[in-house]
Every structure is written in C-alpha cells, then in structure tokens.
C-alpha positions as CSV (number, residue, x, y, z in Angstrom):
1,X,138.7,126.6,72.7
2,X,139.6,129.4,75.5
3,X,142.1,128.7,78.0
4,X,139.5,129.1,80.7
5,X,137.0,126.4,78.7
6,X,140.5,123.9,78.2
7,X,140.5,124.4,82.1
8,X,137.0,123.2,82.7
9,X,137.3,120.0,80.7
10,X,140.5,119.3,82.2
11,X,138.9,119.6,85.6
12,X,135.6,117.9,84.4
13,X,137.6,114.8,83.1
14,X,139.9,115.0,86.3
15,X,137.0,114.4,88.6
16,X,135.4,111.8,85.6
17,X,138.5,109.3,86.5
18,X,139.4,109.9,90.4
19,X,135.2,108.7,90.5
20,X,135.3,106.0,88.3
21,X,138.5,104.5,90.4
22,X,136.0,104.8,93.3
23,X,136.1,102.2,95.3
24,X,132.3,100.7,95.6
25,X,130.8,99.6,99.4
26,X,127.4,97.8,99.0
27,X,125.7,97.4,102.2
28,X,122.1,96.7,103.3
29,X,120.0,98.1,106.0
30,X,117.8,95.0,108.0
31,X,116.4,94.9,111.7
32,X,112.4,94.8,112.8
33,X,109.3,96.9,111.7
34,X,109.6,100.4,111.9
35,X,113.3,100.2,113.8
36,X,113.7,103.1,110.9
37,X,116.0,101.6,108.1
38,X,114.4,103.8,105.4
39,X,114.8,106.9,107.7
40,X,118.5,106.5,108.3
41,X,118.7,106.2,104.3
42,X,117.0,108.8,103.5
43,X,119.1,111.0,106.0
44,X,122.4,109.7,104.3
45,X,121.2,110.8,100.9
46,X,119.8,113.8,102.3
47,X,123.7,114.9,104.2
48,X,125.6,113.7,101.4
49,X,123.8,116.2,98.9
50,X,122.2,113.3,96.7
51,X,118.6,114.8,96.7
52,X,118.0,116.8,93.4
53,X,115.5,120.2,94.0
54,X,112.6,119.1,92.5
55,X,112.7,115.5,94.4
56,X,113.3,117.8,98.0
57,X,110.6,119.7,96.9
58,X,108.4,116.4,96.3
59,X,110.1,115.2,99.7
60,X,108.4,118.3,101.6
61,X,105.0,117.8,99.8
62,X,104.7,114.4,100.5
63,X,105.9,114.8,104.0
64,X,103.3,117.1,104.5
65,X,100.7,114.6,102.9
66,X,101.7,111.2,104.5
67,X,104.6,111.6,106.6
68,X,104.7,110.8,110.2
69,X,107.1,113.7,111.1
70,X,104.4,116.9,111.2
71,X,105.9,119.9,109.2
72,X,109.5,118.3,109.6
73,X,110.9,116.3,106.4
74,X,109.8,112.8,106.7
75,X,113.3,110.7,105.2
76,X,111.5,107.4,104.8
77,X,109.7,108.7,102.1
78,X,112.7,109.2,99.3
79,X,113.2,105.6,100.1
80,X,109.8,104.2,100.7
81,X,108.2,104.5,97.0
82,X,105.4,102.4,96.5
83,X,102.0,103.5,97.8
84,X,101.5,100.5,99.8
85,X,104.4,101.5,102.1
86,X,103.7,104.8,102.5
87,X,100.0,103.8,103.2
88,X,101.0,101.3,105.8
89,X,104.8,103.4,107.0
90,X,106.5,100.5,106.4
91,X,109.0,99.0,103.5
92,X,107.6,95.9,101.3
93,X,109.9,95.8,98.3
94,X,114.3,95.8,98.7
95,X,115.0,99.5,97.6
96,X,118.2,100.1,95.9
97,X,119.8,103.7,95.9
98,X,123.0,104.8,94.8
99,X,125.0,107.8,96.4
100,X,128.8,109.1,96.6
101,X,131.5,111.0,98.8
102,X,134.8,112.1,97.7
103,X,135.9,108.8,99.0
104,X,133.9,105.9,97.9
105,X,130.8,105.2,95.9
106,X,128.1,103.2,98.0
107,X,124.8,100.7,96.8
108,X,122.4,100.6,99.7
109,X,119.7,98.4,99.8
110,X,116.3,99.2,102.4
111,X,115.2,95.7,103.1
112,X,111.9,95.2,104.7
113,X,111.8,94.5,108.2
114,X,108.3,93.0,108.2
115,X,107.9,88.9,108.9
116,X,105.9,88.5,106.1
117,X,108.8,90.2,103.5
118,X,111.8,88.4,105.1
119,X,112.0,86.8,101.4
120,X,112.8,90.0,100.2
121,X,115.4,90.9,102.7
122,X,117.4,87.8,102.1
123,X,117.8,88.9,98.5
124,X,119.0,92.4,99.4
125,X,121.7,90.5,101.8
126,X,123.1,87.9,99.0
127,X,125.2,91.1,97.5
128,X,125.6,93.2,100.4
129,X,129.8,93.5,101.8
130,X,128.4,95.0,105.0
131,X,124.8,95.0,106.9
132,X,123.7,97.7,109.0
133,X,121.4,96.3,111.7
134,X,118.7,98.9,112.9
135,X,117.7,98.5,116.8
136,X,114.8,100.6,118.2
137,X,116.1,102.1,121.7
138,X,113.3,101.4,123.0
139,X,112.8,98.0,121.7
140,X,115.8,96.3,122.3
141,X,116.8,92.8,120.3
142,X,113.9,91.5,119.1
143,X,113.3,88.4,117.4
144,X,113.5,89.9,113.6
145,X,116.2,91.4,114.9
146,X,118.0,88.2,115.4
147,X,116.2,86.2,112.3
148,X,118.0,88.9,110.1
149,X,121.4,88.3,111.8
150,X,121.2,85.1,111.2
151,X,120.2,85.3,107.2
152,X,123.1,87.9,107.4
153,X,125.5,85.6,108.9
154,X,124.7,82.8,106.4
155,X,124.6,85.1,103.4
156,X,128.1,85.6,104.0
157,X,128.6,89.4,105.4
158,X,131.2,89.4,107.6
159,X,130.9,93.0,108.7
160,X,128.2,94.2,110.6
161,X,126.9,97.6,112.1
162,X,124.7,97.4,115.3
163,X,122.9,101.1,115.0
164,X,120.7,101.3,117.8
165,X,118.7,104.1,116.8
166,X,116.0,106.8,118.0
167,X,118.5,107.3,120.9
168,X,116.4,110.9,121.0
169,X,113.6,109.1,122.5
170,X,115.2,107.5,125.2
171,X,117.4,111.0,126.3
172,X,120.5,109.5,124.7
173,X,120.6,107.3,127.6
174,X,124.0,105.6,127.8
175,X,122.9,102.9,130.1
176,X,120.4,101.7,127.7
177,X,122.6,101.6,124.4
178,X,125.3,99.8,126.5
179,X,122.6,97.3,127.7
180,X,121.5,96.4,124.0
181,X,125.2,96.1,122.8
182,X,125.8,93.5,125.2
183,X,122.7,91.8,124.3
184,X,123.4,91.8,121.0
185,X,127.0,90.8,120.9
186,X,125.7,87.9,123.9
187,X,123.4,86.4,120.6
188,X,125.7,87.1,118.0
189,X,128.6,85.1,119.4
190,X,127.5,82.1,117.5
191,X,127.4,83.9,114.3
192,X,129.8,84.3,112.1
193,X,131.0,88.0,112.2
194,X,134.7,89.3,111.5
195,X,133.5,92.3,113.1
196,X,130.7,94.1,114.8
197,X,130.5,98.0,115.2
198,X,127.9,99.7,117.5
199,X,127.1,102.7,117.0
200,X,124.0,104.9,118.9
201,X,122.4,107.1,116.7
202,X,119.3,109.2,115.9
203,X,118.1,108.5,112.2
204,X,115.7,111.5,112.3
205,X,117.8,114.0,114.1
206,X,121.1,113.3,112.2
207,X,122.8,112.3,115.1
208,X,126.0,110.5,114.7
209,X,124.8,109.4,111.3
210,X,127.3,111.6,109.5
211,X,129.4,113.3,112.1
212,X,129.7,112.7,115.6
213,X,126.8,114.3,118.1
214,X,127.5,116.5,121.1
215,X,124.2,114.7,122.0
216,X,126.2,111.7,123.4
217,X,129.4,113.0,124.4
218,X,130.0,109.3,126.3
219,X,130.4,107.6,122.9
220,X,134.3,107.6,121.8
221,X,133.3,105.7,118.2
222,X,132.7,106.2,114.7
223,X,130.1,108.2,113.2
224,X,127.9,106.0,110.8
225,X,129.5,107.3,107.6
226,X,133.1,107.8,109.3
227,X,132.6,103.7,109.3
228,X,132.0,103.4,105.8
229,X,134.4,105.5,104.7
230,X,136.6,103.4,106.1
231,X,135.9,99.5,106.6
232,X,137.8,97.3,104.9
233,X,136.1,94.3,103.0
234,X,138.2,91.6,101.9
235,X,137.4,91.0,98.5
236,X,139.6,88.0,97.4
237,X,137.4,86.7,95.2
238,X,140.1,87.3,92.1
239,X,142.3,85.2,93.9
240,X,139.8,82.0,94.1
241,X,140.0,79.6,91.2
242,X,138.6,80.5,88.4
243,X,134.6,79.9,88.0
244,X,132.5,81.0,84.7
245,X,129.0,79.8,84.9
246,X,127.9,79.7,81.1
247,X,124.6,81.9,80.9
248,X,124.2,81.9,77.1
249,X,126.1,79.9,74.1
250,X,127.0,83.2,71.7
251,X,126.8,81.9,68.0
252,X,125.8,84.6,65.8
253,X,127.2,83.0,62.9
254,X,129.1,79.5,61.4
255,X,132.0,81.4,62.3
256,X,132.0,81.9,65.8
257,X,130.9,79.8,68.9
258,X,131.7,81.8,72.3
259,X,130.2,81.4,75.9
260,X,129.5,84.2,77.8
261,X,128.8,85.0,81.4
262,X,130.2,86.5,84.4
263,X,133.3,85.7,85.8
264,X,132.3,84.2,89.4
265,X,135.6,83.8,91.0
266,X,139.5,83.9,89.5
267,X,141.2,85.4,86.8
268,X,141.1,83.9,83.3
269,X,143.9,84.7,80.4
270,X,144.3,83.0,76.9
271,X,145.9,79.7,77.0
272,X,144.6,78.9,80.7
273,X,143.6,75.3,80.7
274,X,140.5,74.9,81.6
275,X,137.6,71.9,82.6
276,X,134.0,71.9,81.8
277,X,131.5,70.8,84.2
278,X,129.5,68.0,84.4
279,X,131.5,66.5,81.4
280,X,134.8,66.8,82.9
281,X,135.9,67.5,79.1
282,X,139.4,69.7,79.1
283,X,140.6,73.2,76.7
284,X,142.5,76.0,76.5
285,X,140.9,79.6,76.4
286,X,141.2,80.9,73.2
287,X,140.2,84.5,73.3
288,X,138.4,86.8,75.8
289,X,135.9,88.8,73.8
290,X,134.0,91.9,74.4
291,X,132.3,94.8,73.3
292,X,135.8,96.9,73.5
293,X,137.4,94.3,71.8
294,X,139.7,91.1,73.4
295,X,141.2,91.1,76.7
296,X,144.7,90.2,77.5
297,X,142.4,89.1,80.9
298,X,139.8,89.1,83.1
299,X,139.2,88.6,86.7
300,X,136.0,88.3,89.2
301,X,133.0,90.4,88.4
302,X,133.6,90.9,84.9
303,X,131.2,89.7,82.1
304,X,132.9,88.3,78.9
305,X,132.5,85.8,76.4
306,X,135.1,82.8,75.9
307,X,135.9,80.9,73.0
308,X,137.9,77.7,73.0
309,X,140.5,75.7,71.7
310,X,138.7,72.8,71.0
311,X,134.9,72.1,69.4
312,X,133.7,70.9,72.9
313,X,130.3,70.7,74.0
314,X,129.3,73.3,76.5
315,X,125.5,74.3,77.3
316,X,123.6,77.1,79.7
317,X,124.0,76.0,83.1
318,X,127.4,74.3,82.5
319,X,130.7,75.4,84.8
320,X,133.9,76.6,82.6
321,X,136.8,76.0,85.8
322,X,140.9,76.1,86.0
323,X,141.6,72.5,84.9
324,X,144.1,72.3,88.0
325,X,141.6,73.1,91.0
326,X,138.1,72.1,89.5
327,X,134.6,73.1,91.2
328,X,133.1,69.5,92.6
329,X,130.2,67.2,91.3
330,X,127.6,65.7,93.4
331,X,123.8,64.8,93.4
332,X,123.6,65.0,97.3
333,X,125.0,67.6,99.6
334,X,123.9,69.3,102.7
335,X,123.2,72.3,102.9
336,X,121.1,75.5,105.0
337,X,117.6,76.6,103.9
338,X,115.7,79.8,104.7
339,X,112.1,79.0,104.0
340,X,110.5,81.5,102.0
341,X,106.9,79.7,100.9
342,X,103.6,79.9,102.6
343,X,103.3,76.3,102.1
344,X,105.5,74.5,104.3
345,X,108.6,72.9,103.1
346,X,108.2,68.8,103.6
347,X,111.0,66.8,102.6
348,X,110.3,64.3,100.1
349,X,108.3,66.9,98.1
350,X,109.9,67.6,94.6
351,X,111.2,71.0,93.9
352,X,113.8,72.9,91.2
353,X,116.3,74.4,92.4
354,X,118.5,77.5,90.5
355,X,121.9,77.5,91.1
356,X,124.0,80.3,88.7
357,X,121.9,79.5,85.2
358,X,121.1,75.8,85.8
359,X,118.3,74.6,86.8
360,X,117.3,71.0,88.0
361,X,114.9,69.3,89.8
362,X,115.8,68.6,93.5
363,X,113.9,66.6,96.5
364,X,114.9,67.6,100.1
365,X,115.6,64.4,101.2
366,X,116.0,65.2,104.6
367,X,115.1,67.6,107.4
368,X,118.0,67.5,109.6
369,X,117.0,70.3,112.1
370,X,115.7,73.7,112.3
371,X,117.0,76.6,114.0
372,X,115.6,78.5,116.7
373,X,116.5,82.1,115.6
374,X,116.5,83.6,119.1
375,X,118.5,80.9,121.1
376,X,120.5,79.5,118.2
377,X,119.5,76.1,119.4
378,X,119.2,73.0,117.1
379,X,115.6,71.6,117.0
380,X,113.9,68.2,115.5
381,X,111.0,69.3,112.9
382,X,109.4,67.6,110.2
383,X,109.0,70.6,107.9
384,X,109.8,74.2,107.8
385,X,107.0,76.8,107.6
386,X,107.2,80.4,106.4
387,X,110.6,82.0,107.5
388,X,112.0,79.1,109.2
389,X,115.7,78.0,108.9
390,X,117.2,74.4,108.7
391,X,119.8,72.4,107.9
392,X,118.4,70.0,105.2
393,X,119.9,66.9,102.8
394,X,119.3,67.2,99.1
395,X,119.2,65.3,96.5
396,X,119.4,66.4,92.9
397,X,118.2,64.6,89.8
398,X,121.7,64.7,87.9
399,X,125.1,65.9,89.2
400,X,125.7,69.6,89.4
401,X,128.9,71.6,89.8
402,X,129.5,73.4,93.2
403,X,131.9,74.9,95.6
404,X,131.0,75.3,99.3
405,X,129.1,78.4,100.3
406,X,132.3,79.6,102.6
407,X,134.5,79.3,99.8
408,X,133.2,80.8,97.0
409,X,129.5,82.4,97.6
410,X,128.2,82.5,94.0
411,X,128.7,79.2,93.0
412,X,127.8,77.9,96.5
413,X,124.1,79.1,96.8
414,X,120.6,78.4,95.0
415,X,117.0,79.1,95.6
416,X,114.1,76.4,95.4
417,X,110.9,77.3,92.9
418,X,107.8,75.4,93.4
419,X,107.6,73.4,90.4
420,X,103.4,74.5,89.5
421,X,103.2,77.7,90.3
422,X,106.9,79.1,89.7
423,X,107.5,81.0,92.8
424,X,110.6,81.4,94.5
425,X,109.8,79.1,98.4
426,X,113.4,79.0,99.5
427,X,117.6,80.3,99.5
428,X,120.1,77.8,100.5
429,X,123.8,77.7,101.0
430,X,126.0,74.6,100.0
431,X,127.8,73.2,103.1
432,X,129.4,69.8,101.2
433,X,128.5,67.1,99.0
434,X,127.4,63.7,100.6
435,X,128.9,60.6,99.5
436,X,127.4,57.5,98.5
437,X,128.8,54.6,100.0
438,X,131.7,53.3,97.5
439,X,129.4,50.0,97.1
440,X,127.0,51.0,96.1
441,X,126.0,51.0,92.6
442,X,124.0,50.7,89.4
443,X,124.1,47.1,88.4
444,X,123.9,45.7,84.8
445,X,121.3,43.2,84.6
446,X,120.8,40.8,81.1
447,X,117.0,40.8,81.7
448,X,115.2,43.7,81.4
449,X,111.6,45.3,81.4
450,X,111.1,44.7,77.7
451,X,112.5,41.2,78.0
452,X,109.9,40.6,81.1
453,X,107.0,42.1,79.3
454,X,107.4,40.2,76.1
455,X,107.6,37.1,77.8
456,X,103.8,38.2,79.9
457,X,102.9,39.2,76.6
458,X,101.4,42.8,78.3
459,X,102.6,46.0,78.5
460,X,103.1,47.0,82.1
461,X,101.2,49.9,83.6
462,X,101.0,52.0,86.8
463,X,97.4,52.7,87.4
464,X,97.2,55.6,90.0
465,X,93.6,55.6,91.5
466,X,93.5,58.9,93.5
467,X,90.5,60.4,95.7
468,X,88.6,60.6,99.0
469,X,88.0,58.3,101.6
470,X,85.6,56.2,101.1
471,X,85.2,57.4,97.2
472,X,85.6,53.5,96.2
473,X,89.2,53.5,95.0
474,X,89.6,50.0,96.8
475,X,86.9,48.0,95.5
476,X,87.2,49.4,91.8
477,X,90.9,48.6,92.0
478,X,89.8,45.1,93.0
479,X,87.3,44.3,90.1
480,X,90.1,45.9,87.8
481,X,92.5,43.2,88.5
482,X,90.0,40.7,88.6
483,X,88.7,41.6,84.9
484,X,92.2,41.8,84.5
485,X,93.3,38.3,85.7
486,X,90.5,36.9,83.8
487,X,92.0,37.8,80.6
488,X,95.6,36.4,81.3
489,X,97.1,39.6,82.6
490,X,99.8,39.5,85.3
491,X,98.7,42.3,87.8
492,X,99.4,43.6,91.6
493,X,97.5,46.2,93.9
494,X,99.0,48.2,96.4
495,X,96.5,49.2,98.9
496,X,97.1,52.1,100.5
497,X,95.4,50.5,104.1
498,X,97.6,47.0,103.5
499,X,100.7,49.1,102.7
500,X,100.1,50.5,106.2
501,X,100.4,47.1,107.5
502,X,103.6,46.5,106.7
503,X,106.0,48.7,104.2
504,X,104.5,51.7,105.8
505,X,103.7,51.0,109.4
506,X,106.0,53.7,110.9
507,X,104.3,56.3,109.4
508,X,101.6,58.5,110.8
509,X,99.2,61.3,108.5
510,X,100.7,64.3,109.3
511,X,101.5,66.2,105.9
512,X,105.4,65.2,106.0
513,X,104.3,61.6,106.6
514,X,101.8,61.4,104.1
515,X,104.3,62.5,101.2
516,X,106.9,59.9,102.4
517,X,104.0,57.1,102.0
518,X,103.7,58.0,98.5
519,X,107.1,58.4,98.0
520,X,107.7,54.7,99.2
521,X,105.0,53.3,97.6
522,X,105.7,55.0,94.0
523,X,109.2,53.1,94.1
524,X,107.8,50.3,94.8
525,X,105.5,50.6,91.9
526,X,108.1,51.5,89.9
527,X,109.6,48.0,90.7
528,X,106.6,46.0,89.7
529,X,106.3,48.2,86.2
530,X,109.9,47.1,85.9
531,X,109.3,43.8,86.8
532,X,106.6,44.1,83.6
533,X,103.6,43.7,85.9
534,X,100.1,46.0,85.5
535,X,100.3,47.8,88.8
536,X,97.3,48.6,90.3
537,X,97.8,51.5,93.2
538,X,95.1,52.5,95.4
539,X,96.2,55.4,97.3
540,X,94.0,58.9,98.5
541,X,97.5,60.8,97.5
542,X,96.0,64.2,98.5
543,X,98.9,66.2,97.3
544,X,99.3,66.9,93.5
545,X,103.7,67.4,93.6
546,X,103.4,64.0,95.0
547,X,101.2,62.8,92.5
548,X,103.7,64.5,90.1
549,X,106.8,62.8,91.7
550,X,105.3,59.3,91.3
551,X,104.5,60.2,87.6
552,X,108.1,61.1,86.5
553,X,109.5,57.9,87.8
554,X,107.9,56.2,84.8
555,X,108.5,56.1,81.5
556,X,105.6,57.8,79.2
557,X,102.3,56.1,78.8
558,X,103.5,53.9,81.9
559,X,101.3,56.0,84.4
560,X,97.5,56.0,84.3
561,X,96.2,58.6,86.9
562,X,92.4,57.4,87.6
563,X,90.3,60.0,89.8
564,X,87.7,58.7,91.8
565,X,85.6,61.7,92.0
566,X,83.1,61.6,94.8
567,X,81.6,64.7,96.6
568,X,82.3,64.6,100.3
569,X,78.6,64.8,101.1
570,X,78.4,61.6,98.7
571,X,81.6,59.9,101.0
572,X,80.5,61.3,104.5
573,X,77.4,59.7,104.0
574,X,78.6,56.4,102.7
575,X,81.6,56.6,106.0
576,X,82.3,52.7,105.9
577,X,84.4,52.8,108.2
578,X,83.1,55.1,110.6
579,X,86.2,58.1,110.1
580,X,84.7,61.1,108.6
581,X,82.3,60.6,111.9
582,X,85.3,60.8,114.3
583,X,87.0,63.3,112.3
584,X,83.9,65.4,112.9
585,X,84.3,65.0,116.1
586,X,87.8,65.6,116.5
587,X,88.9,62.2,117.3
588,X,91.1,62.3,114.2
589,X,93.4,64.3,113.3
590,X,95.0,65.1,109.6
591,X,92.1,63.8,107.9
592,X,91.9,64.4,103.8
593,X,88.9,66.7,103.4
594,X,88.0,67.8,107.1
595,X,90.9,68.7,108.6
596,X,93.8,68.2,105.9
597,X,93.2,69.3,101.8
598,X,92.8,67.0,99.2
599,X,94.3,68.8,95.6
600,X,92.3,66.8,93.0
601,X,94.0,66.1,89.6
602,X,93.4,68.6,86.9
603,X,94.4,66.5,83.8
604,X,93.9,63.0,84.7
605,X,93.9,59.9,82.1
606,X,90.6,58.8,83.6
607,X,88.0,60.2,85.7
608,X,85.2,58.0,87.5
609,X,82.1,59.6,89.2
610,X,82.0,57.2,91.4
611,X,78.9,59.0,93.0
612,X,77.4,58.3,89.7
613,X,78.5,55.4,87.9
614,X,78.4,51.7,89.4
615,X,82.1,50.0,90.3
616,X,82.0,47.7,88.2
617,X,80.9,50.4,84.9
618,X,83.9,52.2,86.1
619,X,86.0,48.9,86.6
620,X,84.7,48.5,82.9
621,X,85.6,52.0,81.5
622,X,89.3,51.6,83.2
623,X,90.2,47.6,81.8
624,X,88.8,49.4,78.1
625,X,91.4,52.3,78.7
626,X,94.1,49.6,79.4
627,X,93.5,47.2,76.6
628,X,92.6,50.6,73.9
C-alpha cells in the first residue's frame, strides 16, 4: 500500500468513528394542514448536502410536474412520496429521513397535519426527543395546532420548537410573530414543556432555517439548525431501574433457553438479581448474549438476549426487572387516551390492549372526562369520537406489569386494537394503578355450579335471543321456558323491557347506555348459569363486541346465541307497540334500525326466521337444541 493510499484509509476510518460516536437527535415536525412541515424538511436535507444528483435531478422534474412552487424547487416533494400526497399537497403517511452534520446525526419524522391522520402523527411523536411545531404566519394557533401540542405533551417530549413559518408572506412582520408567540406560550402553559424555543422562519426561502436571515434583523435567537445542534435532551433512561420486556423465548436447542428483547430502562450485568413479572418468581442473570459474543453489560436501548440462573418460567409479554425496585402489578389503572377509531370509544366495550409484547383484553371501565384541546378544560362525555382525548379507567382481564408513563415512557404506554377487525382505535399513557378496596375479595364457597346443577339434574345454559324490535324475541323466549318448565327444568328470563324496570332504570339508549345494559344484564346472567339455572335472555343487543363480551363470561357450550331474524319491513309493519311509527317521525331517538344500527350475528348457535316460522315451531326448534 502507498503512503498516500495508507493516508486515505486512515482518514476514511478517522471520520468512520468521530460519526459513529455521533450523538443522535430524533425529532418530529407536527402543526395543521399545509403549515409546511414537509417543506422545512426538505430544505434541511436540501442545506445540509443530503440530496444525491440524481434524486435533485428527480426533485427538479417533479417540481416542474406537481409542485406548487412554479420553476422554483418544490421541497415538499423529497419528503412527500406517495402519490396521494403529492396529488392532494399534503402528508398522509409519518415520513422518516435520516441526515447528518459534523456535529450530530438527526431522525426526523414529517407527521401529517391533517385531522383525519392525527393517528399517524401520534406514532411519529412516541420516539421523538424534540417536536418542531409548524405555525402558518398567516394562520396563527389553530386548533390542530394545539391538538398536536397536546399529543406532544403527553407523549412525553419535553422540548419544543414554535417555528412560525412563511414569515415571507406576511413581510417578516415582527408584530405578528410576537403576537403568535404569546398566543402560543398563553395555551401551552398547562402543558408540560421543559422548554419552548420560537423561532420565525421562511421554509421555502431558507430563512433562519440554517443560519440566521438579514430578513429579520429584530430576531436575536437561534437559527433552526443552530438549535439542534445544540439542545440538550436528558436521556436518563440508563439510570432508571432496569426493565426487559421479553419479546421472544430463544431456544434453538436442549442446550440453551435465553430471552431476548430490548433493554427498556437500566443497565443489566451478570449476577444482577432480578424479578419476573406477573409471577413475582426471583434469579440472577447468567449471561448477556449477542451476535458479537457476551457482554460484561448492557444499558437502555440495547437488544440482547438473557439467560438465567434458575429453570424459571418466563413467556413473551412477561417483564424481567431489578429484584430491588420491581415494575408494579395491577388490573385497573387510570390512564389518558387519544382516540384514534372512527367508531367511537364507549366504555364498557371490550378491547385488547398492547403494551411492550403482551397483549390482553381490556374494557374501559370508565370515561372520566374529555379534553377540550383548545381551552384545556375538563369536560363530561360518555364516549370519545375520532381524535378526541380523555382521561379514562381500565380494567384488564389479568394483571399486567407497568411503570407510570412520567417515569419510564416505554413500559408506561399501550394502544387499544378493536378486537374483530384488528385495527389500532387508540394510544394511552399509564397515570397509576387503582386499588381495590382491601375487603374486597374472591370468596371460597363449598357449593358450587356443578354441585347446583347435579342437584336440578340440568345443565345450565344462557340462551341469548338477539334481534329487532318487535322481531318476537319476547314471546318465543316465553313459550321456551314454558316447554321448558313443563319438562321439570329450572329456568329464568330476563326481559330486556322488565330489566328496564328495575336493574336498569337509570339508563337511557344512547350507544354508551346501551352497552352498559348489556353489560349489567350479562353478569347477572352469569349469576343464574352459576346458580345452575337455564337462563333465558331476551335482549335486542344491537352491538356484536357486546354480544361478544357476554359470551366470554361463560364457560364453553354455556352460551346459546338465538337470532331472531325478521326483516324491518316484516317488524315495521307488525309495530306492537307503536315505536318504529314515532321513530319515523322523530319522536324517538336512538332507535335500533332507524336511527341507531343493529350488527346481526354472523355465526349464531340458532337462527329463527321469525318472519317465516310460527313462535311456537321456533320455541320448538330452540327446547330441541337444548335438550340435543
């Protein structure tokens, strides 16, 4: 090798290891439609020399094409990629891109500003250190402007950029930046901000984006990249206690059983005594493996596999934790929820919810507030529609393992998936676990529902007779226990109008009402099935997750959904008691099959066509299906 080669792959390697000691800022860029988030990225990877030739020469052909900039470069475009956004000018997707400067490496995500995406932007935020807030000059603080504070606030970013931008069009008017900066720091006084920069700048123009403009001589501050060359994050997450949520048990062979996953919080060395959660069973660490062979230790953000002392059981979804300061256990905490569904969220309604790799089923048993995004205010709701906030209770089917969202973020958040069709409907933060009053407890009891059925000499159902109106569910469920009683069976119905009557009396039809009537009456079915009776319940149920809910509080073969099919022509013309008529005439309100859905059953145990058949043929067919 020449001297003058030796040279170059000194100097190549020189540079190799000042970049890989980098340090790394991730931020995200957030604010309304078309405040111009993409446009200020595309100018920072356009100054900082990250655009290759043939993507600037793509750039300018495009920009010619589909920009909204004439002949000039249109930046939004190197960020904006999929055709719908450049069709429309506006960002659907979270677009990562990476760049670099001689100080620091960056990951900056383009979050849409649209209402309808706002799902989207709370997932760019959950792994963001700072958040640059876009403000159109012209605009001022709008309410997405605020919504995204908010989700900013409780995704735990403490430092926050206020770029009020396309200063160009308003003459670099000092007035009206300062004017916005006090309305924005007025709102954002109830947030929870370390620190908030505000900075005026022109996205399209370059102006104080990376240097400072002779534009707006009045401004004494930072340049946009001068900031994040410079803001400090605290990032004291290696001296938490430790937290390893187990994403896969590693057992290639007899030989070896190791559990790997990413460190969330803490450092980890062999020997460390550690505690498994939920079993509270204790260890030591072993040995920390990896590709590169075992580490003398690991700290947050790395991913490793463990192996133990002792042959104790660990699963996916289960917390590995320093056996001296332990993550907690609950079934019940409170907790905040950004509502990301176009259904609305009710509480009572069953859900999963994904914290780390675990996954459980989890009912929001209460709505405590929402949030009004603009004034901060506290409001009373019964559910939460499509980008709402609230403050909710939940309840969990088993405990989990948890640490408050302020205290450590990974293991204190989780999303909600609607349990039929699998899509992500909401992001939460852990506030605290909710205790159950020390008294209160599972009792033992000598007599139990085998013992009780045994003695009736039956086998206790829940028959679930679901449908419309006026469908006959009532009068079939009637027969049924009549044929029932005949034969020496011990039986109860549960009306869904007598239920009303009493049990039920404080509630109204809204949608949130409805699914706390079922809820209520499945328990109490539940009860009888326990007390070995043949239930009979005679319900409309409209909602199929309620339906669901009622179904999984039984054992299997204990729950018999009936459908009592019956067109609504077929009902509306029967009309017994007179409601489809003053639902029609908007009289009542929340009425299954006029002005509130009805989700019929897809794989029911029975169905009746009531339309068709007789009540008492399809009081036959359902006795038949009981004693079969």
């Amino acid at each position: 090798m020449t001297e003058g080669a030796a040279t170059a792959s000194e100097d190549i390697e020189a540079y190799l290891r000042a970049h890989q000691h980098k340090s790394l800022l991730r931020f995200i860029t957030c604010g309304s439609v078309d405040d111009g988030k993409s446009t200020l990225i595309g100018r920072l990877l356009y100054d900082t020399k990250m655009v290759f030739e043939d993507q600037l020469a793509a750039l300018e052909s495009d920009s010619r094409k589909m920009g909204t900039q004439g002949e000039a470069i249109d930046f939004a475009l190197l960020v904006d990629g999929l055709a719908a956004e450049r069709e429309q000018g506006i960002t659907i997707d979270v677009a990562y891109r990476y760049f670099a400067t001689d100080n620091r490496k960056y990951i900056v995500a383009d979050t849409p500003g649209h209402e309808q995406y706002t799902r989207n932007m709370a997932t760019g935020a959950s792994t963001a250190d700072v958040a640059i807030i876009l403000i159109d000059a012209r605009k001022g603080v709008l309410t997405q402007t605020r919504r995204h504070s908010f989700i900013v606030s409780l995704m735990g970013i403490r430092h926050v950029v206020l770029a009020v931008n396309k200063m160009d069009l308003t003459g670099f008017d000092r007035a009206v930046f300062e004017a916005i900066e006090a309305d924005y720091r007025a709102f954002a006084e109830a947030l929870d901000f370390a620190r908030i920069t505000c900075i005026p700048v022109s996205a399209l123009g370059g102006d104080n984006v990376m240097t400072r403009s002779d534009a707006m001589p009045w401004y004494e501050g930072p340049s946009l990249m001068d900031y994040l060359e410079t803001v400090e994050v605290e990032n004291r997450l290696q001296e938490k206690p430790f937290r390893f949520p187990v994403q896969w048990v590693n057992r290639p062979n007899l030989d070896f059983r190791g559990f790997s996953g990413r460190i969330a919080a803490g450092r980890v060395a062999p020997g460390m005594e550690v505690r498994i959660l939920p079993s509270a069973r204790t260890s030591r660490v072993k040995a920390i493996v990896t590709a590169d062979g075992d580490l003398p230790e690991a700290a947050a953000g790395q991913s490793v596999t463990l192996t133990l002392e002792d042959e104790v059981d660990v699963s996916r979804g289960d917390m590995i934790c320093d056996a001296s300061r332990p993550a907690e256990l609950t079934d019940q905490f409170e907790g905040h929820l950004i509502w990301m569904g176009d259904e609305p969220m009710l509480p009572g309604r069953p859900y999963l919810m994904k914290t780390g790799a675990l996954t459980l089923p989890v009912t929001v048993t209460r709505l405590k507030h929402a949030v009004n995004v603009n004034t901060m205010e506290e409001q009373a709701a019964k559910r939460l529609e499509l980008n709402e906030i609230g403050v909710c209770n939940f309840s969990t089917e088993r405990p989990f393992p948890f640490d408050a969202f302020r205290d450590i973020q990974e293991t204190g958040c989780f999303v909600l998936i609607d349990r039929f069709s699998n899509a992500t409907v909401g992001a939460g933060t852990i506030h605290f676990a909710l205790r159950r009053a020390s008294n209160v407890h599972w009792q033992s009891l000598d007599i139990d529902k085998k013992t009780r059925a045994e003695l009736m000499g039956q086998k206790p159902r829940c028959v679930w007779l679901t449908g419309l109106s006026g469908a006959g569910k009532s009068t079939i469920a009637n027969l049924v226990e009549k044929k029932l009683f005949a034969l020496g069976r011990y039986t109860y119905t549960l009306d869904g109008d007598n239920v009303r009557h009493g049990l039920n009396r404080d509630l109204g039809f809204t949608d949130a009402e409805r699914v706390e009537n079922i809820r209520r009456v499945a328990e109490v079915a539940k009860l009888m099935v326990d007390a070995g009776l043949i239930v009979l319940v005679s319900f409309i149920s409209p909602f199929a997750a309620e339906r669901r809910l009622a179904r999984e509080k039984f054992e299997d073969g204990e729950f018999v959904e009936v459908f009592v099919d019956a067109s609504l022509e077929a009902v509306e013309r029967r009309d017994p008691k007179g409601l489809y008529k003053k639902a029609r005439e908007g009289k009542i309100s929340n009425f299954t099959g006029i002005s509130s859905p009805y989700e019929a059953p897809e794989n029911p145990e029975l169905t009746i066509r009531s339309d068709f058949e007789a009540a008492e043929e399809a009081a036959e067919k359902i006795v038949d299906f009981l004693l079969r």
